[in-house]
N, C-alpha and C positions, 0 to 999 in steps of 0.2 A: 575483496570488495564485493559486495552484492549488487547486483546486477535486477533492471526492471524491465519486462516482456509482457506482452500477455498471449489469448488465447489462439488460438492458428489463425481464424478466420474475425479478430474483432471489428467489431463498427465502427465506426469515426469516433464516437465519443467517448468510446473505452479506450482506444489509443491515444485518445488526447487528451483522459485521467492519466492514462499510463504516464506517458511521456512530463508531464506536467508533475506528478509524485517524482518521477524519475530527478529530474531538474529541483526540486525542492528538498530532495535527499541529497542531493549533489551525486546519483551514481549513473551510469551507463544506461541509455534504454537501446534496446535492440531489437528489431522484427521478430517475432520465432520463428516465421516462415512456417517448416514440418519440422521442425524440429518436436523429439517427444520429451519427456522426464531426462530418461539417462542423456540424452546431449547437452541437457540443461547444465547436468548438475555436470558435466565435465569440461563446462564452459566456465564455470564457477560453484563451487559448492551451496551457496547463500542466494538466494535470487527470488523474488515478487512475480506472482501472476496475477494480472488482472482479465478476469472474464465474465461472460454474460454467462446468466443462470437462468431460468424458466422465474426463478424468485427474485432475479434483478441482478445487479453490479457483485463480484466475487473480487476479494482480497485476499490471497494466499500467500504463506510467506515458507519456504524451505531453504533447510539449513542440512547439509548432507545427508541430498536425499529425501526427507524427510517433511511432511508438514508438521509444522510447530505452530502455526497459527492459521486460521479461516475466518473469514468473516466475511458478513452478508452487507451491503452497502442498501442499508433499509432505506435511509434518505439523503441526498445529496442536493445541497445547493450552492453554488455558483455567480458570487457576487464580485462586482466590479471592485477592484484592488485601491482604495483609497491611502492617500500619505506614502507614509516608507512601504518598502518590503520586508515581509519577514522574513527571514534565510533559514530559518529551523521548523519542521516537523513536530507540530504537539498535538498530544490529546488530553483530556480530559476527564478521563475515566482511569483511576487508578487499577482495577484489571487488566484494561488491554495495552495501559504502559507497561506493568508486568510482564507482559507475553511479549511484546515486544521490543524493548530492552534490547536484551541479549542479541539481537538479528538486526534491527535497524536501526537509525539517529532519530530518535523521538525524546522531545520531552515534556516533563507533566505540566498542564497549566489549567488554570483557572478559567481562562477563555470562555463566553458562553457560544451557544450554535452549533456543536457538533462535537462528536467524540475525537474527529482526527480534523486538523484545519490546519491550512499550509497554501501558500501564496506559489500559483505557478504564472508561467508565460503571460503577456500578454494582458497585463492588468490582472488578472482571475486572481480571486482569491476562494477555495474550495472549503465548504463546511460538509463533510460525512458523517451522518451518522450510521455506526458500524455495530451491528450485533454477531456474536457467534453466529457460526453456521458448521457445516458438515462434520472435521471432525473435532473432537474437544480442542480447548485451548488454554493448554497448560503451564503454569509457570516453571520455569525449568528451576532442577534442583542445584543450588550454587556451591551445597554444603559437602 
């Protein structure tokens, strides 16, 4: 099961993306305290970092070891949760459902407002939009 942390020292409102994707993936979020990489991945192979960058909000996604997906949280907005809740993780963008796929419960949708949109805690309902960042983000080869 993949597991959701972010950065050692994040701000209130990056742990309470964290926490809130955590809850809407249905997986585990936990402090990382000092914890670095290697205890990460020996806590779970698969696991989300969220962190602050100099260029804003970071989405990172490892799979042993490994980043297999980055992305930059260009814009996000934070709208009060009207009617039901959604219980599932979508985006928007046929690439970075590609990429992510294989790693975490996302599905593709039509939805407009953001590449990733997913209802957490508290009425919120979170529209990201999410472009590459640091390292490429590649779709794995299935074949």
């Amino acid at each position: 099961m993949t597991v959701v942390t972010t950065s050692r020292k994040a701000a209130p409102n990056v742990r309470s993306l964290a926490k809130d994707l955590a809850f809407a993936l249905g997986y585990p979020f936990f402090t990382r305290g000092k914890m670095g990489l290697h205890e990460l991945n020996s806590i779970d192979t698969s696991f989300l970092i969220i962190s602050t960058e100099p260029a804003g909000t970071r989405l990172q996604i490892y799979s042993d070891g490994e980043n297999v997906a980055d992305y930059l949280v260009a814009n996000q907005t934070i709208e009060d949760r009207t009617g039901t809740m959604n219980t599932e993780v979508s985006v928007t963008d046929q690439s970075v459902y590609d990429v992510m796929k294989p790693y975490i419960q996302v599905t593709l949708s039509r939805e407009k407002g953001g590449t990733m949109i997913f209802d957490g805690t508290r009425r919120r309902r979170y529209l990201l939009g999410l472009t590459p960042y640091g390292v490429p983000c590649v779709t794995p080869d299935t074949s």
